[in-house]
Structures are given as C-alpha cells and as structure tokens.
N, C-alpha and C positions, 0 to 999 in steps of 0.2 A: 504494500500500500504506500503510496507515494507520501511525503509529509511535507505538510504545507508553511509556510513561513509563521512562525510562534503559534501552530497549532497544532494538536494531536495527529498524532500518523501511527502507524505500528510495523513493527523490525521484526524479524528473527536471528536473535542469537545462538550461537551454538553454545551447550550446556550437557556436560557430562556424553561426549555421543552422539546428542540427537539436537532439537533444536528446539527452542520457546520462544514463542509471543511475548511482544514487550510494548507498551504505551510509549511513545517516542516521540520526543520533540524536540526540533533545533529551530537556529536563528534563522538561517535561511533554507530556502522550500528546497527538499529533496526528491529527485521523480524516482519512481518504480522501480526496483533492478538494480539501484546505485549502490555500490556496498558503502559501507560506513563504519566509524569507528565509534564506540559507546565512552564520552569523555566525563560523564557525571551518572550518579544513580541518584534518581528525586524519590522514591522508594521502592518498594521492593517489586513492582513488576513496569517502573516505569524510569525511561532513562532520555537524558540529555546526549544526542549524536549529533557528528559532523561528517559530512562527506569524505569518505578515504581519499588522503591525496595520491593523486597516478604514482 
C-alpha cells in the first residue's frame, strides 16, 4: 500500500522468517513496491519509514 505524505500507509517487514503488517508513516509520500527502511517505532505495530536510498 502506497503511503501518502504525513499519513497512514502500511509496510511489510520481515520478522523472524516471514513477514508482518505495520501502520506506517513518513514525511514524504511513498508509492507501492518502494522498499524502505523502518527509522523510528511510534508503537508496537506502527512505525516511522523512509525511502531506501539506491
């Protein structure tokens, strides 16, 4: 799900193996398919990402 500029979007991160759902928000809007890096955790199934740089 793509996430849009200061508002809810949702990742999957990888977790033991397999992969979990997370509540996700950055500064700026992220499209679909972009990998990302997870740079804060706001709680426990929601996090602050940025765009992986190339």
């Amino acid at each position: 799900m793509a996430i849009p500029q200061d508002g809810p979007g949702e990742v999957l991160v990888a977790v033991r193996g397999g992969s979990e759902a997370y509540a996700a928000w950055s500064a700026a809007p992220v499209a679909r398919d972009v990998r990302v890096i997870v740079v804060d955790s706001v709680s426990a199934r929601s996090v602050i990402v940025e765009p992986l740089p190339p």
